[in-house]
C-alpha positions in Angstrom: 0.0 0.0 0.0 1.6 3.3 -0.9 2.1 6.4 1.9 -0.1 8.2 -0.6 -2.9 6.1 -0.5 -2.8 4.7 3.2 -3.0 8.3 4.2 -6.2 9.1 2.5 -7.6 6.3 3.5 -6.5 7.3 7.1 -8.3 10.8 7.0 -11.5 9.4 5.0 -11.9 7.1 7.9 -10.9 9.5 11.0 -11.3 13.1 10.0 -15.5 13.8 10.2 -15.5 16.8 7.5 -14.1 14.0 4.6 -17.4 12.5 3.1 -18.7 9.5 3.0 -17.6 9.0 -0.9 -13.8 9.3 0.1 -14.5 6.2 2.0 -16.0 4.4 -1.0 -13.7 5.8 -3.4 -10.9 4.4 -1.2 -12.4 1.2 -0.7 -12.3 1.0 -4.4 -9.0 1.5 -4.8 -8.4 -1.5 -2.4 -10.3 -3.7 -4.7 -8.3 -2.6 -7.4 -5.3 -3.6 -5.9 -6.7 -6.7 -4.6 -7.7 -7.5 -8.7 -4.8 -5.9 -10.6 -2.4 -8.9 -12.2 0.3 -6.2 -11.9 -0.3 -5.5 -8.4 2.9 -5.3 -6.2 3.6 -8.5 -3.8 3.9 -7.0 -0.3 4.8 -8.6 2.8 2.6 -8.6 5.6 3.5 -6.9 8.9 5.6 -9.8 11.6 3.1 -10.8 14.0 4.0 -9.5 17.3 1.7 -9.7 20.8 0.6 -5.8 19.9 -0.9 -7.2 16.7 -1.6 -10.9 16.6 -2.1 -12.6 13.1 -5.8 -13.5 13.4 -5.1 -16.4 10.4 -2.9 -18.4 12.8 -4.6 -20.6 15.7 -3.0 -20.6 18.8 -1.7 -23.3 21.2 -2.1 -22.9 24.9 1.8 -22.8 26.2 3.0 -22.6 29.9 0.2 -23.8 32.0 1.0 -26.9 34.3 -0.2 -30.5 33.2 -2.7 -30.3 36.4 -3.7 -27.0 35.7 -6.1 -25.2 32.7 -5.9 -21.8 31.3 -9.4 -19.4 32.4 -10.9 -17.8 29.2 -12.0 -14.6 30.9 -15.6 -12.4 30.0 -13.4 -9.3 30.6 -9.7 -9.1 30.0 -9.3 -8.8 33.8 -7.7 -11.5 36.2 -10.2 -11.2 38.4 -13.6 -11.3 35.6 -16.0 -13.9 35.1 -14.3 -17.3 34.0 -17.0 -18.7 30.9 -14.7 -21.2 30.4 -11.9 -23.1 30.7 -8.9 -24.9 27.8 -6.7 -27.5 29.2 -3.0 -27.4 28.9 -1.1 -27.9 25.3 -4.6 -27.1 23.5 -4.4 -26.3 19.9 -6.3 -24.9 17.2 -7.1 -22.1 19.6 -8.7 -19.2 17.5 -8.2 -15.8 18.3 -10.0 -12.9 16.9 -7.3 -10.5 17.0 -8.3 -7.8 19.4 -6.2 -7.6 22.5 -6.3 -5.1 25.3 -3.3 -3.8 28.0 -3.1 -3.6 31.3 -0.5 -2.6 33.2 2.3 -5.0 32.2 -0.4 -7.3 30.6 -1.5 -8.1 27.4 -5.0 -10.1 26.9 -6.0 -11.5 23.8 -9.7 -12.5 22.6 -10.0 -15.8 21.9 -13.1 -17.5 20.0 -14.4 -20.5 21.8 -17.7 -23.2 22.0 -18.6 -20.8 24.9 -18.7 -18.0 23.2 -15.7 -15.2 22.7 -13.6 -14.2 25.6 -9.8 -13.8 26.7 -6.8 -14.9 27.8 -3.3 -13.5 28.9 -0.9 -13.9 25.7 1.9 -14.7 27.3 0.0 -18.7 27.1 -1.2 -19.2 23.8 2.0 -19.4 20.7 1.6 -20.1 17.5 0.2 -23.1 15.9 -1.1 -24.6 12.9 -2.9 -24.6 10.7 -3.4 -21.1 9.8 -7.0 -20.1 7.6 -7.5 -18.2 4.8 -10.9 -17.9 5.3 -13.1 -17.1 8.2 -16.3 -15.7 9.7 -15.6 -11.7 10.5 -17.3 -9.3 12.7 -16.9 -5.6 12.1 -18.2 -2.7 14.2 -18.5 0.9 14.3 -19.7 4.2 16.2 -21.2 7.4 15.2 -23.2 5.9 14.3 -23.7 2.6 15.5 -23.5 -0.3 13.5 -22.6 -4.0 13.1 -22.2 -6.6 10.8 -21.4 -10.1 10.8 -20.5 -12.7 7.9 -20.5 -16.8 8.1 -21.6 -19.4 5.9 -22.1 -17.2 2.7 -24.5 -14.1 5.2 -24.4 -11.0 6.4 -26.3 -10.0 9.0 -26.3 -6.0 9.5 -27.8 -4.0 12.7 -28.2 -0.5 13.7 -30.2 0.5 16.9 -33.1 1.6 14.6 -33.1 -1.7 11.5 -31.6 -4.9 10.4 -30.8 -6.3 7.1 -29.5 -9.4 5.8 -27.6 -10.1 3.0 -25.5 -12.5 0.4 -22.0 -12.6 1.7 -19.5 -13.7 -1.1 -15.5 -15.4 -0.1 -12.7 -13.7 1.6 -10.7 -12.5 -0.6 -7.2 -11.6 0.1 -5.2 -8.7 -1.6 -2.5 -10.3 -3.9 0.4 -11.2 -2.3 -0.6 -9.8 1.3 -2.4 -11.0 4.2 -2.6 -7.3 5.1 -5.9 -6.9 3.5 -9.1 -8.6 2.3 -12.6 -8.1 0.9 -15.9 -9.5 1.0 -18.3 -8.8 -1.7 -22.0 -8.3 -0.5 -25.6 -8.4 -2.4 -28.8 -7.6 -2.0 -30.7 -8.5 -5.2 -29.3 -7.1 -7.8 -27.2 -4.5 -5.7 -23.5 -4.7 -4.7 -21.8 -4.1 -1.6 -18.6 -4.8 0.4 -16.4 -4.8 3.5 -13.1 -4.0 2.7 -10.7 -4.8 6.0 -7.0 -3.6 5.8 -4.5 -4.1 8.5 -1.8 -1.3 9.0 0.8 -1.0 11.6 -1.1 0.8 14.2 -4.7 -1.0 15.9 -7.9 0.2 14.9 -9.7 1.2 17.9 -13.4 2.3 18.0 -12.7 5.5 19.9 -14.9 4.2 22.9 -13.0 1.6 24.4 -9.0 0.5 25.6 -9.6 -2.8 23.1 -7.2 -2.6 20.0 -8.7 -4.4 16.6 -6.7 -6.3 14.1 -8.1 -4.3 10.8 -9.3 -1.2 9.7 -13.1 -1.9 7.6 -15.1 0.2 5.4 -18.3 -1.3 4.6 -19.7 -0.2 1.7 -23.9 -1.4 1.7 -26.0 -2.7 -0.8 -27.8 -0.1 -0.3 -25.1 2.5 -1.6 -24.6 3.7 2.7 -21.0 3.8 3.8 -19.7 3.3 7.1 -16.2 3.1 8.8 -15.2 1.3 11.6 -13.3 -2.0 12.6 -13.1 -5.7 12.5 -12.3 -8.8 13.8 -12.1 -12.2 13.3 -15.8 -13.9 14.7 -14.8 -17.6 14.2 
């Protein structure tokens, strides 16, 4: 992605006077990239615990053989345990937002029981890692939330909901820095395009830190900006 174009896309999404269109047009532009034969193979940023790569499960490290790791409600030693993974698990899936605390860095895990988290310091990368996966992506100012899974879409705002045709992950050539989903309703086109940068999205309202950046673009031509997440 070129400075050029990863700074407009940085003031469409947090400067308020930019207009809606400068979020489409960008998003656009990302397609294009994602489509062109000649587009230029970029590497994506090392995973490191400040931004974990959402495509790799997780193995549960450094928890004693008579002992299990607490998946937390709130990244807080002391929150609600919803459940429980037993020492040397694998396949863990983590969505990719983390939050700090003090010295401490929590990750959000994905699990039977619902989502959750863990201290980092005891999940390390496994295998395999996916190319495909149900996302979640949220936004404020307004509200608004969409999730994707088994080929839907299922869109809220405090006042509707809307469901619709939810195409493939599809990842920008050569990078696993960002991807698109194409949407329909009908005959009408839409699509979340998610882009990872070296600095967290964060939704302004909260300490939690999200792997990618989104711009939905709706069937119904609306355009909102906000972030996402891995959701299975």
């Amino acid at each position: 992605m070129s400075s050029v174009f990863a700074g407009a896309l940085y003031r469409a999404i947090h400067l308020p006077a930019v207009r809606p269109g400068m979020l489409a047009l960008c998003a656009a532009a990302m397609l294009a990239v994602s489509a062109s034969p000649g587009a230029a193979e970029t590497a994506a940023p090392a995973p490191t615990p400040d931004m974990p790569d959402v495509s790799r499960r997780q193995m549960v490290i450094n928890v004693a053989k008579d002992d299990v790791l607490n998946v937390r409600a709130q990244p807080d030693a002391s929150a609600e345990i919803i459940t429980t993974l037993p020492p040397y698990s694998r396949n863990v899936i983590i969505a990719g937002t983390r939050h700090e605390s003090g010295k401490e860095i929590w990750w959000q895990v994905v699990t039977p029981a619902g989502t959750g988290w863990v201290n980092a310091r005891y999940l390390a990368p496994d295998e395999p890692s996916d190319t495909s996966f149900p996302v979640r992506c949220t936004g404020t100012e307004p509200f608004w939330n969409i999730t994707t899974a088994n080929g839907e879409a299922q869109f809220s705002t405090p006042d509707s909901q809307s469901e619709w045709t939810a195409g493939q992950m599809e990842w920008a050539r050569g990078s696993m820095n960002a991807f698109i989903i194409r949407l329909k309703k009908g005959d009408a086109p839409g699509q979340i395009t998610a882009f990872r940068t070296g600095n967290a999205c964060s939704d302004g309202m909260s300490d939690t830190a999200f792997p990618f950046h989104g711009v939905l673009t709706g069937p119904d031509g609306s355009v909102y900006s906000g972030c996402c997440q891995r959701g299975g």
